[in-house]
C-alpha positions as CSV (number, residue, x, y, z in Angstrom):
1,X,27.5,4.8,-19.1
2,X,28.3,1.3,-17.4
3,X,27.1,-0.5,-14.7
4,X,27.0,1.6,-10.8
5,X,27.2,-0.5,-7.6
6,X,24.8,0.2,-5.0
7,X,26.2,-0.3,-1.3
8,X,23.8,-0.9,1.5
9,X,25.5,1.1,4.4
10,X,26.1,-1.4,7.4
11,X,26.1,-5.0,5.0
12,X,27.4,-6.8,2.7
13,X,24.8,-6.2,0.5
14,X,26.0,-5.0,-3.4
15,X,23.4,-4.6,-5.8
16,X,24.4,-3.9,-9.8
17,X,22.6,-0.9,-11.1
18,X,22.1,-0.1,-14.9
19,X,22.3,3.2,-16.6
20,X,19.2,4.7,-16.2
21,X,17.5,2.3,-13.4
22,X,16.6,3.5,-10.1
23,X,18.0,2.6,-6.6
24,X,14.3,1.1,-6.0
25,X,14.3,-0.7,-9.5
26,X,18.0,-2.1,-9.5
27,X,17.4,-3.6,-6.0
28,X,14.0,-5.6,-7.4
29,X,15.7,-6.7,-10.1
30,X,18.8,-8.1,-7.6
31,X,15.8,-9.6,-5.7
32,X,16.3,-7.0,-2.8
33,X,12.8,-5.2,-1.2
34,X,12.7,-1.4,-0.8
35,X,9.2,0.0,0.8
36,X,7.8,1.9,-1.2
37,X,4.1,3.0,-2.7
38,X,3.0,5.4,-5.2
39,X,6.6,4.7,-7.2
40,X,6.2,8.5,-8.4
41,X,7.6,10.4,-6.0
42,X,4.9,12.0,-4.1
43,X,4.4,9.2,-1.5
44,X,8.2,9.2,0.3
45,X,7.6,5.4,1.6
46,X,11.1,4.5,-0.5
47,X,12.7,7.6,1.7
48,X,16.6,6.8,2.5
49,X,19.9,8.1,3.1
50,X,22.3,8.7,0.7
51,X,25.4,8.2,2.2
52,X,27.8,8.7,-0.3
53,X,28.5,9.2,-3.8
54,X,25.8,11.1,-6.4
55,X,22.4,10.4,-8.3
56,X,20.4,12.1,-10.2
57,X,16.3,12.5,-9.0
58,X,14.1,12.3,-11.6
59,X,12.2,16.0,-11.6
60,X,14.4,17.4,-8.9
61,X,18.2,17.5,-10.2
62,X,21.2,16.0,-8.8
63,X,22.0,14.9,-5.3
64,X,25.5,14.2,-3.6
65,X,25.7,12.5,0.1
66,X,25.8,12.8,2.4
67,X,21.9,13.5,2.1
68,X,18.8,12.7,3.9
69,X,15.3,12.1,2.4
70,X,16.3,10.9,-0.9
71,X,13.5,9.3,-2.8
72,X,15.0,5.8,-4.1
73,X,12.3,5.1,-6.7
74,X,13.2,8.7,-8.3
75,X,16.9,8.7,-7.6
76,X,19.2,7.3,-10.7
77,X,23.3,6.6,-9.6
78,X,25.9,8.2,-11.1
79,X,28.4,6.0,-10.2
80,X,29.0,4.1,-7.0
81,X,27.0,4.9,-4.5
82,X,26.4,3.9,-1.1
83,X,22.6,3.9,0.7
84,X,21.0,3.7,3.8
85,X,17.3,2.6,3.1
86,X,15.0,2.7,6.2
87,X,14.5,-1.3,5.3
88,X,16.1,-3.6,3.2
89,X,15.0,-7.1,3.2
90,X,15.5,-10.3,0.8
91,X,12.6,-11.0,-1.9
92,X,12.2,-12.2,-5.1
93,X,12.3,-10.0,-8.3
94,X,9.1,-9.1,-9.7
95,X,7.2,-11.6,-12.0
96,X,4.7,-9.0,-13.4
97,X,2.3,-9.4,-16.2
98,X,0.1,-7.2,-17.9
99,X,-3.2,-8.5,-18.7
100,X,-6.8,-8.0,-20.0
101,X,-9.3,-8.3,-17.7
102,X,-12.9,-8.4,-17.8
103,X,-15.2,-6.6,-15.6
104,X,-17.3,-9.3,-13.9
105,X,-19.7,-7.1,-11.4
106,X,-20.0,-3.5,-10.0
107,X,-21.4,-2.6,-6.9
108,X,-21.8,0.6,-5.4
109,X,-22.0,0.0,-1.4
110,X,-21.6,3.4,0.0
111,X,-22.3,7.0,-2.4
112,X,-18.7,7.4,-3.2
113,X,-17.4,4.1,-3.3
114,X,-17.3,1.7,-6.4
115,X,-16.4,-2.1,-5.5
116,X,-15.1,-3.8,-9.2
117,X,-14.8,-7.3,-9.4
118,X,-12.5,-8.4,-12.7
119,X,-11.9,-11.8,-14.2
120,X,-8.4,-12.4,-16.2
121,X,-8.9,-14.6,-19.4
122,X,-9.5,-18.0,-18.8
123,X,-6.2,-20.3,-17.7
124,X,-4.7,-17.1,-16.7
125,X,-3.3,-16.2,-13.1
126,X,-1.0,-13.9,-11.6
127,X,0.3,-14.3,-8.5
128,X,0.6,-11.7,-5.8
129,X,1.6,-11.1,-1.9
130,X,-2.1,-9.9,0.3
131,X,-1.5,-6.3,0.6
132,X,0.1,-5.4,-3.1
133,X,-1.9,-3.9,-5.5
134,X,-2.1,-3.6,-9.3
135,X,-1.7,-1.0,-11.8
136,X,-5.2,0.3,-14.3
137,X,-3.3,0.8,-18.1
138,X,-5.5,3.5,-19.7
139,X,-4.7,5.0,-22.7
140,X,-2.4,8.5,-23.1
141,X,-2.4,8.7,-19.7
142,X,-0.7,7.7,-16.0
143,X,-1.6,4.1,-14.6
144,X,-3.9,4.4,-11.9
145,X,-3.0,2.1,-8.8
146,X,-5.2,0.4,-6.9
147,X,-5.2,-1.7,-3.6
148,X,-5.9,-5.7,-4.7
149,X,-8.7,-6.3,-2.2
150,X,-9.3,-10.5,-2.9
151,X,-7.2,-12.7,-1.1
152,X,-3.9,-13.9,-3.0
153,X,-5.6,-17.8,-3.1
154,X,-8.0,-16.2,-5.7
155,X,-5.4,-15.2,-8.1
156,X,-7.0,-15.2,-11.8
157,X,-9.4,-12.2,-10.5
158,X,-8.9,-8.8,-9.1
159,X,-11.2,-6.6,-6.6
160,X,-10.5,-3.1,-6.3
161,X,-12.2,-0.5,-3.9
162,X,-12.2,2.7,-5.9
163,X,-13.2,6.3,-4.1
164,X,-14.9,8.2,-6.9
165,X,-13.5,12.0,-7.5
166,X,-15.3,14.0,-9.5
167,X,-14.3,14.6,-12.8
168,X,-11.0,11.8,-12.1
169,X,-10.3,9.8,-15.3
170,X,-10.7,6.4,-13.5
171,X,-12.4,6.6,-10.6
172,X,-15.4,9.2,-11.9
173,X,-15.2,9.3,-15.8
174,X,-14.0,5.5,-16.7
175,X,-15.4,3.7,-14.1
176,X,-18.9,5.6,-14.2
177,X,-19.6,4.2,-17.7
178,X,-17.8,0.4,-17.1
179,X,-20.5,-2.2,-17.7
180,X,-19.8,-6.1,-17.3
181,X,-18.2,-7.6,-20.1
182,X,-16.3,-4.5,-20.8
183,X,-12.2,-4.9,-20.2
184,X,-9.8,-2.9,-18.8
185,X,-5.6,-3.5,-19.1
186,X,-4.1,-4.3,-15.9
187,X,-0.6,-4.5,-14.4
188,X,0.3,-6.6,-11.2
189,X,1.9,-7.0,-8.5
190,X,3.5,-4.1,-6.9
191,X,4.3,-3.5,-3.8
192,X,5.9,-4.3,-0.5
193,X,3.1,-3.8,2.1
194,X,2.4,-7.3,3.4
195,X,2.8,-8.5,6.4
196,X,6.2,-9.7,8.3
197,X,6.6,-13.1,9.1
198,X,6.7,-13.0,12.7
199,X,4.0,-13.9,15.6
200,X,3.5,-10.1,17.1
201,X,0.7,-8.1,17.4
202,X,-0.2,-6.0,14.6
203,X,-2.9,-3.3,14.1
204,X,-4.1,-2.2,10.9
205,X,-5.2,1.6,10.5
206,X,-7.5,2.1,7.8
207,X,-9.2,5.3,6.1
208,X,-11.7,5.4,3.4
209,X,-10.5,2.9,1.1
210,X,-7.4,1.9,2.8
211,X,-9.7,-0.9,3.7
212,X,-9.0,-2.7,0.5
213,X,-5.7,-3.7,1.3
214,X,-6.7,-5.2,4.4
215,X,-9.4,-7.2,3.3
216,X,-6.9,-9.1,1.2
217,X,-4.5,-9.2,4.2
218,X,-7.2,-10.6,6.7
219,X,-8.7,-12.8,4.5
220,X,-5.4,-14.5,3.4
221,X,-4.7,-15.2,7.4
222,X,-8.0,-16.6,7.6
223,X,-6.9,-19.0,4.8
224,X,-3.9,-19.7,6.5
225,X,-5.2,-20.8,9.6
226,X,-3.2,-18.2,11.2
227,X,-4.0,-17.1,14.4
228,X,-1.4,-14.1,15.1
229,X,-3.7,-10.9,16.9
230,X,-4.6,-8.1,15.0
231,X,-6.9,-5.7,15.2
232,X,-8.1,-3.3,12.5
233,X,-9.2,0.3,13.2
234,X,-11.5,1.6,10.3
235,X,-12.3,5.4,10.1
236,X,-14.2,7.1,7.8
237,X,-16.6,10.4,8.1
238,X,-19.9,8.5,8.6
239,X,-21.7,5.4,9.3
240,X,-22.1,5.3,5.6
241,X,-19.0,5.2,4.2
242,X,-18.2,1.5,6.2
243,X,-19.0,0.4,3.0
244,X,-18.3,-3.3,3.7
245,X,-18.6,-3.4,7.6
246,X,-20.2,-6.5,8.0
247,X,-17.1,-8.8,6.9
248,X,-14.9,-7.1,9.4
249,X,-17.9,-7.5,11.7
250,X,-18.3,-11.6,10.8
251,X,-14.7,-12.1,10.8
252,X,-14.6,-10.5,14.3
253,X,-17.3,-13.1,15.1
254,X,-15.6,-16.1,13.6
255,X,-12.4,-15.9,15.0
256,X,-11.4,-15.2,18.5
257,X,-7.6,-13.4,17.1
258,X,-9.0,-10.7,14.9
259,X,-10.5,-7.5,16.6
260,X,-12.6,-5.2,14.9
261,X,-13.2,-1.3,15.6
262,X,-14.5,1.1,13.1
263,X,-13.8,5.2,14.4
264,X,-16.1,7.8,13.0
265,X,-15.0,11.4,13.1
266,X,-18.2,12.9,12.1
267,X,-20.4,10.5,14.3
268,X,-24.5,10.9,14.2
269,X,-26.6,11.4,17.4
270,X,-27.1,7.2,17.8
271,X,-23.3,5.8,17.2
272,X,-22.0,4.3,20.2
273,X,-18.7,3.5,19.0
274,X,-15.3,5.1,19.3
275,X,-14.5,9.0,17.4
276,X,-12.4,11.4,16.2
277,X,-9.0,10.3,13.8
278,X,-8.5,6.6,13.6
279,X,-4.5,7.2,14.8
280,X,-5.8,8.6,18.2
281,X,-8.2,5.7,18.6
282,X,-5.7,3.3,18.6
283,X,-3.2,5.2,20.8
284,X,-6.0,5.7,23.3
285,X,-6.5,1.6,23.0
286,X,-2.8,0.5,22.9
287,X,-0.5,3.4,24.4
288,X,2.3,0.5,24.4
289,X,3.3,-0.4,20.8
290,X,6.2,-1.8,22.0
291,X,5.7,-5.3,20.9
292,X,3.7,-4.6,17.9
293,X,3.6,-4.1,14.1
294,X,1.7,-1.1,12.5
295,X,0.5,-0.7,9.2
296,X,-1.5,1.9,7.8
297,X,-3.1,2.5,5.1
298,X,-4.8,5.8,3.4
299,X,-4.1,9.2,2.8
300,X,-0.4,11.0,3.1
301,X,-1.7,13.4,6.1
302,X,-3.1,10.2,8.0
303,X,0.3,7.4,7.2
304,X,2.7,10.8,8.1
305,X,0.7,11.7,11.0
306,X,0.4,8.3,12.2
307,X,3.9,7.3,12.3
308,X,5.0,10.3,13.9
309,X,2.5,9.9,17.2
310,X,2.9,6.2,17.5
311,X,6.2,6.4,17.9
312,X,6.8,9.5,20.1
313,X,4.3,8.4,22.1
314,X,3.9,4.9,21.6
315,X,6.9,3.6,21.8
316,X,6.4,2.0,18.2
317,X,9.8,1.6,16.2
318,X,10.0,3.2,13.1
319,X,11.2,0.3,11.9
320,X,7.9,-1.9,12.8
321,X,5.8,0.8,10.7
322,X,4.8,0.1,7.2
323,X,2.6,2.8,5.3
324,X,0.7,2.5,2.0
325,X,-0.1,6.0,0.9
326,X,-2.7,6.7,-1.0
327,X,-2.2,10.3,-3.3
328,X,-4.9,12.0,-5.4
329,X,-4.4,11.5,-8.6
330,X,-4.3,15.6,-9.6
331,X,-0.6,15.5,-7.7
332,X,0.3,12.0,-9.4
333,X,-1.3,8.6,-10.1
334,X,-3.1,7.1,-7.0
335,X,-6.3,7.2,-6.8
């Protein structure tokens, strides 16, 4: 089978596709960035149009456009076809490395939260955009994603915030029995949720874990000197589970452009704070998202449910909204 050519509807853009390479891994190759998450199918982040011509879906048969919800790091061309991604923007392809890496300390801050701090071999670094996250290699089975939670200036280590499931092959079974010193094969970067380049506003939603991302996000602006507003909205069930509140807390202190508000929706008798889902909470805080960015961060019923009230009521564009969806790992790989 030879080459296909991938049109982006609307551009100029052409991007050479290989017998068996997806839509989503042809354009990183070309350099092109697709948004997309779990890279298994589950997630829909790399959802398009497929405006014309036929693929094939890995797991779900062929496709011929004009067709709507196509899932571009599933769907293989058959020939030429032409796309409509919901965004398409100019990046660099991936420089990925696998690596060893060590486990250097493991904390356990909340009852169901591990935080893993790993160091790669000496001399080595790999370089990554705040917001991407890396892949856990384990052997005969699925790599486990998870969130890079260290800023990208601190490049030769990794921190990941894992939410232990019982009886999960990472994040209960492997992790449970990792002591310091022991190592663990790692994959990294993926990813295109990191920040746009422009000067809006930009909130961060946040469930459970979906904190990890943002750490790394925050903490890279801080670097940066940057001073564009955001405010991150943290939920989780209990007081408990803000397993690393006081950095949100200090940087809310430090610096005068960062706003912090954690949401509980199973408050106890003395919180004072705000309740219920994290996406109402913000609505009820900004009901014009006009000017702003969104990104959001945890699991599929929260990223869906948030883009769909934010921008019937918010006036958020789609366009401005940028998920990372966390999916157990019994349906595919994220933990």
């Amino acid at each position: 089978m030879s080459t296909s050519t991938i049109a982006v509807a609307g551009t100029d853009i052409r991007i050479p596709c290989a017998p068996g390479q997806t839509v989503l891994e042809a354009a990183e190759h070309a350099g092109w960035a697709i948004p997309y998450s779990c890279r298994k199918g589950v997630c829909t982040s790399c959802t398009g149009s497929l405006v014309s011509g036929s693929a094939v879906v890995r797991g779900r048969g062929e496709v011929a456009g004009p067709a709507e919800s196509v899932l571009m790091c599933r769907a293989e061309p058959r020939g030429p076809v032409v796309i409509s991604p919901r965004r398409i923007a100019r990046g660099e392809a991936p420089r990925r490395r696998t690596l060893t890496a060590v486990v250097h300390r493991i904390r356990r801050p909340a009852p169901r939260v591990v935080v893993l701090d790993l160091r790669f071999p000496i001399g080595r670094r790999a370089p990554f955009r705040a917001g991407q996250f890396l892949e856990v290699r384990l052997p005969g089975a699925e790599p486990r994603p998870y969130s890079l939670a260290n800023p990208p200036q601190h490049n030769d280590a990794a921190q990941l915030h894992v939410r232990t499931e019982p009886g999960g092959l990472f994040s209960d079974l492997t992790v449970g029995a990792l002591e310091p010193g022991d190592t663990l094969e790692v994959e990294t970067p993926f990813g295109e949720f990191v920040l746009d380049d422009g000067d809006s506003p930009v909130l961060l939603l946040a469930t459970g874990t979906g904190f990890a991302p943002f750490r790394s996000i925050v903490l890279d602006l801080i670097a940066r000197r940057r001073t564009r507003p955001v405010h991150l909205y943290w939920g989780v069930r209990t007081e408990d589970d803000l397993y690393l509140a006081e950095q949100p807390r200090r940087w809310a202190e430090r610096h005068p452009w960062f706003t912090f508000t954690p949401v509980l929706s199973r408050p106890g008798r003395d919180w004072a704070g705000m309740t219920g889902h994290v996406q109402h909470a913000a609505l009820t805080a900004h009901p014009d998202l006009t000017a702003h960015h969104v990104y959001a961060c945890g699991g599929e019923a929260m990223t869906a449910g948030t883009h769909a009230l934010l921008t019937s009521r918010a006036g958020l564009a789609s366009e401005r909204y940028h998920a990372d969806t966390f999916v157990p790992a019994t349906t595919t790989i994220r933990a």
